[in-house]
C-alpha positions as CSV (number, residue, x, y, z in Angstrom):
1,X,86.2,180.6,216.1
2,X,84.6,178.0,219.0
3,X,87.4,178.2,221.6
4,X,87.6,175.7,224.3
5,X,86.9,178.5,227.1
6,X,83.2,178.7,225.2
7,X,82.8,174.4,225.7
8,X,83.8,175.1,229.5
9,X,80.9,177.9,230.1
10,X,78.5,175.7,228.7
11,X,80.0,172.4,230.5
12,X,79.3,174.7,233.9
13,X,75.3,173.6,232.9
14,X,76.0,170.2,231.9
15,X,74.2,168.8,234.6
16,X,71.2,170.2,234.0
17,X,71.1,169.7,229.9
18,X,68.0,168.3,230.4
19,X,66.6,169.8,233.1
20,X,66.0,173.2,232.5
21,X,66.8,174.6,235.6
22,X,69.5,177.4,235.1
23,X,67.9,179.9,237.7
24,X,69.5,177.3,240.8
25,X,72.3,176.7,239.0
26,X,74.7,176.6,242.1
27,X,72.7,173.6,244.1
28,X,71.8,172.4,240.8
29,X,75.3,171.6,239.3
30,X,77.0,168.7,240.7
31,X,80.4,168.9,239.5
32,X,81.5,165.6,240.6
33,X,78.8,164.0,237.7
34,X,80.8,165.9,235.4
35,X,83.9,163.7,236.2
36,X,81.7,160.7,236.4
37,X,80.4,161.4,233.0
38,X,83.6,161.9,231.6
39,X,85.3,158.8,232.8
40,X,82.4,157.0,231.3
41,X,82.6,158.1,228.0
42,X,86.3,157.9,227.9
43,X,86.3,154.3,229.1
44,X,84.0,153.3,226.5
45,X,85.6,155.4,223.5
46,X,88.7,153.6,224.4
47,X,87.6,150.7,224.5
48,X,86.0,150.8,221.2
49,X,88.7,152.4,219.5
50,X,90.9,149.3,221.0
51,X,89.2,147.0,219.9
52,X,90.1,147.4,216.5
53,X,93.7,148.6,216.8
54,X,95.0,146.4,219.5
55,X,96.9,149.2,220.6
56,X,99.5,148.1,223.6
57,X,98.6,151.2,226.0
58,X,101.3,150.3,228.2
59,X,104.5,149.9,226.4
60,X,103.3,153.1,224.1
61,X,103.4,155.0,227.3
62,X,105.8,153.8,228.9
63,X,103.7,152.8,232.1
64,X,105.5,151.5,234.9
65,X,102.1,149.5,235.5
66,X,99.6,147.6,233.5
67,X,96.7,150.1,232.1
68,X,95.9,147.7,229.4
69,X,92.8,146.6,231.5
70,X,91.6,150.3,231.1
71,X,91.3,149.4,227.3
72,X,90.3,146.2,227.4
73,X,87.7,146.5,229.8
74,X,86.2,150.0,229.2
75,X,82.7,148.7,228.7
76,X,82.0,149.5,232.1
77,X,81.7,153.3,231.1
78,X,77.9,151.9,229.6
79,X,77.4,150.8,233.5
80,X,78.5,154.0,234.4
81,X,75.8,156.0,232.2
82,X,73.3,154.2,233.6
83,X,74.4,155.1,237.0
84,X,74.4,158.5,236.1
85,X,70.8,158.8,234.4
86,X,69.3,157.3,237.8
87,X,71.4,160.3,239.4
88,X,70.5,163.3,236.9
89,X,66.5,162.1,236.8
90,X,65.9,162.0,240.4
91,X,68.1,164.7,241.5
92,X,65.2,167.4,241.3
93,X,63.2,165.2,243.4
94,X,65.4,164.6,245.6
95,X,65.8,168.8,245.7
96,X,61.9,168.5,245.8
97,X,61.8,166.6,249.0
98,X,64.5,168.7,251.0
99,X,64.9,172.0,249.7
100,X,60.8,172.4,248.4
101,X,62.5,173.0,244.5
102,X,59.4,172.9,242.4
103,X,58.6,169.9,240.3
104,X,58.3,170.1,236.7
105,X,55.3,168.1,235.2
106,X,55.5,164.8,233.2
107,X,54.8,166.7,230.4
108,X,57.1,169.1,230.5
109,X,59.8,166.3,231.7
110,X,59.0,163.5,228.4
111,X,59.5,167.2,226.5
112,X,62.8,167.3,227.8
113,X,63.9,164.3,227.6
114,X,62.7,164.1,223.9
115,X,64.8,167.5,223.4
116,X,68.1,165.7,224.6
117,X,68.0,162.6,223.0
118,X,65.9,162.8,219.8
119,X,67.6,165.4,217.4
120,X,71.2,163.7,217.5
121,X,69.9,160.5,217.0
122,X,67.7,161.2,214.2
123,X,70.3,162.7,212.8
124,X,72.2,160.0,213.2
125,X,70.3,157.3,211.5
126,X,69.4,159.6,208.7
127,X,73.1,159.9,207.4
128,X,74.0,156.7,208.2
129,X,71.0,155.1,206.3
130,X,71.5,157.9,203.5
131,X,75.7,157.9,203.6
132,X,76.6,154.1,203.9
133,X,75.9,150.7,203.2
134,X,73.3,148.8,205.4
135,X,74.4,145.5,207.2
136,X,70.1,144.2,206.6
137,X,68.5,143.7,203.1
138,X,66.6,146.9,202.0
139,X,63.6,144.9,202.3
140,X,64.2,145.1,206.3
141,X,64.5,148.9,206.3
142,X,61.1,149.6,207.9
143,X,61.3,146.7,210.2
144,X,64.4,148.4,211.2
145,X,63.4,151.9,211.7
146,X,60.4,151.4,213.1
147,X,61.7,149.6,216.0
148,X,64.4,152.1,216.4
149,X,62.1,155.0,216.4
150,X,60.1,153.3,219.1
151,X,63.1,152.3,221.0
152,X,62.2,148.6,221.2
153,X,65.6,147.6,218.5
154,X,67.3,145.9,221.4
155,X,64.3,143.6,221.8
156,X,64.9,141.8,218.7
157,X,68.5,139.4,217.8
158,X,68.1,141.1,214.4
159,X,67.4,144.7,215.2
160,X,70.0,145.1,218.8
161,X,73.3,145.9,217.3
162,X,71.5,147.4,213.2
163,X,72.6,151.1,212.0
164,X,74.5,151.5,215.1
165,X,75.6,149.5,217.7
166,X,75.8,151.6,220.5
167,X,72.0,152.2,219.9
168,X,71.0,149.6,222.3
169,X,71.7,151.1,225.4
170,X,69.5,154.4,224.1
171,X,67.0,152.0,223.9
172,X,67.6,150.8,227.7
173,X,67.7,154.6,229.0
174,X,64.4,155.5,226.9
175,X,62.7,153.0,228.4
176,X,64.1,153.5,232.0
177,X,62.4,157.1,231.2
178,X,59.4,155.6,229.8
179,X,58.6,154.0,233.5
180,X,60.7,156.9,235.8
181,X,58.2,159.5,236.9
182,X,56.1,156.5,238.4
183,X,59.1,155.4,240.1
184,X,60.1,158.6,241.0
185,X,56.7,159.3,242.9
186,X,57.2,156.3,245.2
187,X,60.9,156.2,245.9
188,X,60.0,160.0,247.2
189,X,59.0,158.8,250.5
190,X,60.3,155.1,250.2
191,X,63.5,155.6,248.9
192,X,65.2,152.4,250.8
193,X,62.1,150.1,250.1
194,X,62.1,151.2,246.3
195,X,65.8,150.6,246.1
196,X,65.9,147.2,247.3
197,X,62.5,146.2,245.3
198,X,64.4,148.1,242.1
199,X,67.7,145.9,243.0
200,X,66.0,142.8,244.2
201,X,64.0,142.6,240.7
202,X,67.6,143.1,238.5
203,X,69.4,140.4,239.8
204,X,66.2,138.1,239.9
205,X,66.1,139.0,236.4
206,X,69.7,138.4,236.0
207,X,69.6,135.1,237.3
208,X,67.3,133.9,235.3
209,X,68.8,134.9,232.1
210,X,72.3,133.0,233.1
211,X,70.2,130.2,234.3
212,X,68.1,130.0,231.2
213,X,70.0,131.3,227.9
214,X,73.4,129.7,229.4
215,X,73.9,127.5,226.7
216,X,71.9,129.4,223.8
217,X,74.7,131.8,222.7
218,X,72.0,135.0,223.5
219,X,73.4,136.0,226.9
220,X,74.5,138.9,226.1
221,X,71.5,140.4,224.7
222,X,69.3,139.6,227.2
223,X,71.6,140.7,230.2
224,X,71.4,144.3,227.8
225,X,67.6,144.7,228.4
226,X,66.6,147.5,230.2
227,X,65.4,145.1,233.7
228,X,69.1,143.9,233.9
229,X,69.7,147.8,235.0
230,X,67.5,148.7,237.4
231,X,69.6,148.1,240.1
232,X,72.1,150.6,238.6
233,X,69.6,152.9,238.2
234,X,68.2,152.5,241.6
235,X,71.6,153.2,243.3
236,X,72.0,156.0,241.0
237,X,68.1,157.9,242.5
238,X,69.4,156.5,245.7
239,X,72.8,158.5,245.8
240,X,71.0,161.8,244.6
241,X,68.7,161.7,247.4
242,X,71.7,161.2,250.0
243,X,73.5,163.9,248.3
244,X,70.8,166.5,249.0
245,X,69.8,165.5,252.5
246,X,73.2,165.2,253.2
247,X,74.1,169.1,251.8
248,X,71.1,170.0,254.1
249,X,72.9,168.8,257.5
250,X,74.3,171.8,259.1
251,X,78.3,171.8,259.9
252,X,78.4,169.1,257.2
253,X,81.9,170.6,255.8
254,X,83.1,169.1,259.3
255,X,83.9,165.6,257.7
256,X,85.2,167.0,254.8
257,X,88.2,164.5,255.2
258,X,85.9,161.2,256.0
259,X,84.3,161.8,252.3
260,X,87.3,162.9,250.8
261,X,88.5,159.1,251.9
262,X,85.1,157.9,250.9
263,X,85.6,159.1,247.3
264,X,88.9,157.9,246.8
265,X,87.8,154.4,248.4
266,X,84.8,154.8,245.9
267,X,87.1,155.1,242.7
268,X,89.9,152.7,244.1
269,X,87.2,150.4,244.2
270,X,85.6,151.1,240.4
271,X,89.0,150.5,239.1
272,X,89.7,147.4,240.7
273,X,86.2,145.9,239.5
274,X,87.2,146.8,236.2
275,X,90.7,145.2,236.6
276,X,89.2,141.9,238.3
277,X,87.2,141.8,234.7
278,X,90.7,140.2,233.6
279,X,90.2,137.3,236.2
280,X,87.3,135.6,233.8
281,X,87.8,137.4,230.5
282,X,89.5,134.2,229.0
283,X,86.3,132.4,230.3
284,X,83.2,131.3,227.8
285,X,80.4,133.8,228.4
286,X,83.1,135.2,231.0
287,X,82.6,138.6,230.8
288,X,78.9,139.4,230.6
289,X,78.5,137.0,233.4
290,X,80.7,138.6,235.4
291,X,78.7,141.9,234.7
292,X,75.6,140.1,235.9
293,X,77.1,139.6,238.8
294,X,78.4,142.5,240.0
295,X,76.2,145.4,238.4
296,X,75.2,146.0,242.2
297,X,78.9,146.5,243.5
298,X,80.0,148.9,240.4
299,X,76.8,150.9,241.6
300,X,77.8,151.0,245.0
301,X,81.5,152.0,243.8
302,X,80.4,155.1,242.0
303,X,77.9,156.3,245.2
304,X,80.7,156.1,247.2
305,X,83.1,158.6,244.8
306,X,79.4,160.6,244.0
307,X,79.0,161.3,247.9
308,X,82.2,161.4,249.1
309,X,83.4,163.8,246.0
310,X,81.0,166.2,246.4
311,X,81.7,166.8,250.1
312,X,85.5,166.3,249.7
313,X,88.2,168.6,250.1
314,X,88.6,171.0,247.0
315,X,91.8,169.2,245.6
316,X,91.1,166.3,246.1
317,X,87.9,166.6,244.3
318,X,89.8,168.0,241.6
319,X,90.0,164.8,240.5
320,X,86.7,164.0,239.2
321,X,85.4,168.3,238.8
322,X,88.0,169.6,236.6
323,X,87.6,170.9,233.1
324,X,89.2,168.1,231.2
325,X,86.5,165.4,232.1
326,X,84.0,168.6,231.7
327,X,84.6,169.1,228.4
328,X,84.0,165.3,227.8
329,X,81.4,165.4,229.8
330,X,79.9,168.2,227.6
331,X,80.4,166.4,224.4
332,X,79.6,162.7,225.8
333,X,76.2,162.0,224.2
334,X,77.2,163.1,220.3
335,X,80.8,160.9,221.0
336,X,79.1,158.3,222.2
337,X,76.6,158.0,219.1
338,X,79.9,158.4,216.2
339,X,83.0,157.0,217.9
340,X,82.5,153.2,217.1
341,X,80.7,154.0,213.7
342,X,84.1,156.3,212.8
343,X,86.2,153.9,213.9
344,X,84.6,150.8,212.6
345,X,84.0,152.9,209.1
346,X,88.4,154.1,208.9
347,X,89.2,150.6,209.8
348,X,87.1,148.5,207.2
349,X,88.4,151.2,204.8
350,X,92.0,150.5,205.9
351,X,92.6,154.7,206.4
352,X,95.7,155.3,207.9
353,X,96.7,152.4,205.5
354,X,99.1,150.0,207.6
355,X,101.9,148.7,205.8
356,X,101.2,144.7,206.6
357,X,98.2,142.9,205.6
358,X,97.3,142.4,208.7
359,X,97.3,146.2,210.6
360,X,97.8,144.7,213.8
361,X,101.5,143.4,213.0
362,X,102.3,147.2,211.8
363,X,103.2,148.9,215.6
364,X,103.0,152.1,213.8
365,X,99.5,151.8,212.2
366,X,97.7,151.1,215.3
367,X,99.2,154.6,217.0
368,X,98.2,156.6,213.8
369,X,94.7,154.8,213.7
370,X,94.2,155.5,217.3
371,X,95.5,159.2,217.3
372,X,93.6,160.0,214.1
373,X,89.9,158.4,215.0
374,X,90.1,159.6,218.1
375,X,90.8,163.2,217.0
376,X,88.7,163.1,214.0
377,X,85.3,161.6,216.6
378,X,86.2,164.2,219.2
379,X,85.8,167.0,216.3
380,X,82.8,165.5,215.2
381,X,81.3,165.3,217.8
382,X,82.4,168.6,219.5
383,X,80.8,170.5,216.2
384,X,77.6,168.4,216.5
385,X,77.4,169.6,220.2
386,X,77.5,172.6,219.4
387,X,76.2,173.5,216.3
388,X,73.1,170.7,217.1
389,X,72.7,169.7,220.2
390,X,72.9,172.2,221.9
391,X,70.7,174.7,219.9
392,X,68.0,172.2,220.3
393,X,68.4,172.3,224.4
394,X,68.3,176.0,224.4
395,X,64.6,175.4,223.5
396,X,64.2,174.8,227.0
397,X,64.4,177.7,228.0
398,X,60.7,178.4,226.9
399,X,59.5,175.5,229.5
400,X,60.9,177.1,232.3
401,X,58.0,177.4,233.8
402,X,57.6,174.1,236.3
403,X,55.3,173.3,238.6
404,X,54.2,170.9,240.9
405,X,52.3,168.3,239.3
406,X,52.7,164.9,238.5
């Protein structure tokens, strides 16, 4: 029987799933990511989930504030991914610079990478393609995989959101690997100037996307292209490499209660971006414009609870490294692939079935559809960790070996 204790031995290495470094595991675990992680894959599983049942989160718990934002709004867990890939990738390097950890080699690091992502998304798109009903003619189906294989599906109107939505931002993270270790080799020793030439280039980019697809209905798209990210990315390499210098200062515990403050200023100030979503949801085009514009400040947000958590006093960064938001940290990548595509399958198919023809006027329906698809995707997707996933990543363990080169 898989018992929960056996998810939190192997969420102790979740940081370094695709890193292969289990022989440092004390520097190399940043427990703080775990929490990160996990609030990222909760806000965006509930966000999905809510979008289909409507669910009123604050009268159902009885909140004596409004949490509905959390809901409504928990696409921001995608910026927060991308935060934490720029953190994970350049982490080693940043070890590399300050502590002389040894360098794995591009080959050994696109082998890695390839290990993490490919097998659960193969396996994806080879049950959904075999299981259900495709939303393109079968004529399309090579058109289709083929862009998908190569990662390019969120280049094309037709091909972003096919098989599976949430496809498009693997697309964005495989290409931000595609271009890393060239990035990596320069923000090394010119971490500042990298981050503002990484930053400067996203909101150029940005701007003109909202200056020139305004009016043509395919904003959203193009402000999901992997450019419209590099700033996230960027702050993410750029709070790793703090991180380590900073755990290299000597008598560094001293302002244990300065970064305790600076991580609860960090998360005080994710949630209340996320809140201020509310401000310009109503507006056309109001909410992907409003995470054009402020990409840079969620970034920022999450350094702030990164560095200060890490440093922080012990229960007070309880609140990110705990084994709740480990164990959804563990599981994050296979319940990020299912949870829309379960939830978007049980509601077409009207399972719980509601007893108005509309499920959103039965109260009762949308806590049994919430319950239910959220229990069934975190099964799923706890088995497929696992039982896949994870056997696949043990194959690390034969590259091991790293060196130096680049």
């Amino acid at each position: 029987m898989i018992t929960l204790q056996r998810f939190l031995f192997l969420s102790k290495n979740i940081f370094n799933r695709g890193l292969g470094l289990e022989d440092h595991i004390e520097k190399s675990h940043v427990g703080v990511m775990d929490g990160l992680r996990g609030i990222a894959i909760l806000l965006v599983f509930i966000f999905h989930v809510w979008q289909l049942s409507w669910l009123d989160f604050t009268t159902v718990l009885n909140s004596p504030v409004y949490i509905n934002f959390i809901a409504r709004f928990g696409f921001l867990g995608v910026e927060t991914f991308f935060f934490i890939s720029g953190f994970c990738l350049f982490y080693p390097h940043a070890r590399h610079c300050f502590e002389q950890y040894p360098l794995a080699s591009w080959q050994d690091y696109l082998r890695k990478r390839a290990l993490k992502i490919l097998p659960s998304y193969l396996l994806a798109i080879l049950l959904i393609l075999v299981l259900f009903e495709w939303e393109f003619p079968k004529e399309q189906l090579s058109w289709h995989l083929i862009n998908h294989f190569l990662f390019i599906h969120n280049f094309f109107p037709e091909t972003h959101y096919s098989i599976n939505g949430v496809f498009w931002s693997l697309a964005v993270e495989v290409q931000f690997y595609l271009i890393f270790p060239v990035l990596a080799k320069f923000f090394r020793t010119r971490p500042l100037l990298i981050t503002f030439l990484m930053t400067g280039f996203a909101i150029a980019y940005r701007q003109y996307i909202m200056a020139a697809q305004q009016s043509s209905g395919m904003l959203t798209p193009y402000l999901s292209q992997m450019p419209a990210f590099l700033d996230l990315f960027a702050v993410g390499m750029l709070t790793a490499y703090i991180l380590v210098w900073l755990r290299n200062l000597q008598h560094i515990d001293r302002y244990m209660p300065i970064f305790s403050m600076i991580m609860l200023l960090g998360l005080a100030s994710f949630v209340a971006l996320i809140k201020d979503v509310g401000t310009v949801a109503s507006l056309p085009n109001g909410m992907i414009l409003w995470q054009a514009r402020n990409r840079l400040f969620i970034g920022i947000a999450l350094m702030f609870a990164a560095i200060g958590g890490h440093f922080a006093n012990p229960w007070i960064q309880k609140i990110l490294n705990n084994r709740f938001l480990a164990f959804f940290s563990l599981i994050s990548y296979n319940l990020y692939i299912w949870h829309q595509f379960i939830a978007a399958k049980l509601f077409h198919a009207r399972f719980p079935e509601p007893l108005t023809p509309d499920p959103h006027d039965d109260p009762q329906w949308q806590i049994v559809f919430t319950v239910f698809t959220m229990g069934l995707a975190i099964v799923i997707a706890t088995l497929l960790t696992l039982f896949w996933e994870r056997p696949f990543l043990s194959r690390k363990l034969s590259l091991s070996k790293v060196t130096t080169s680049e």
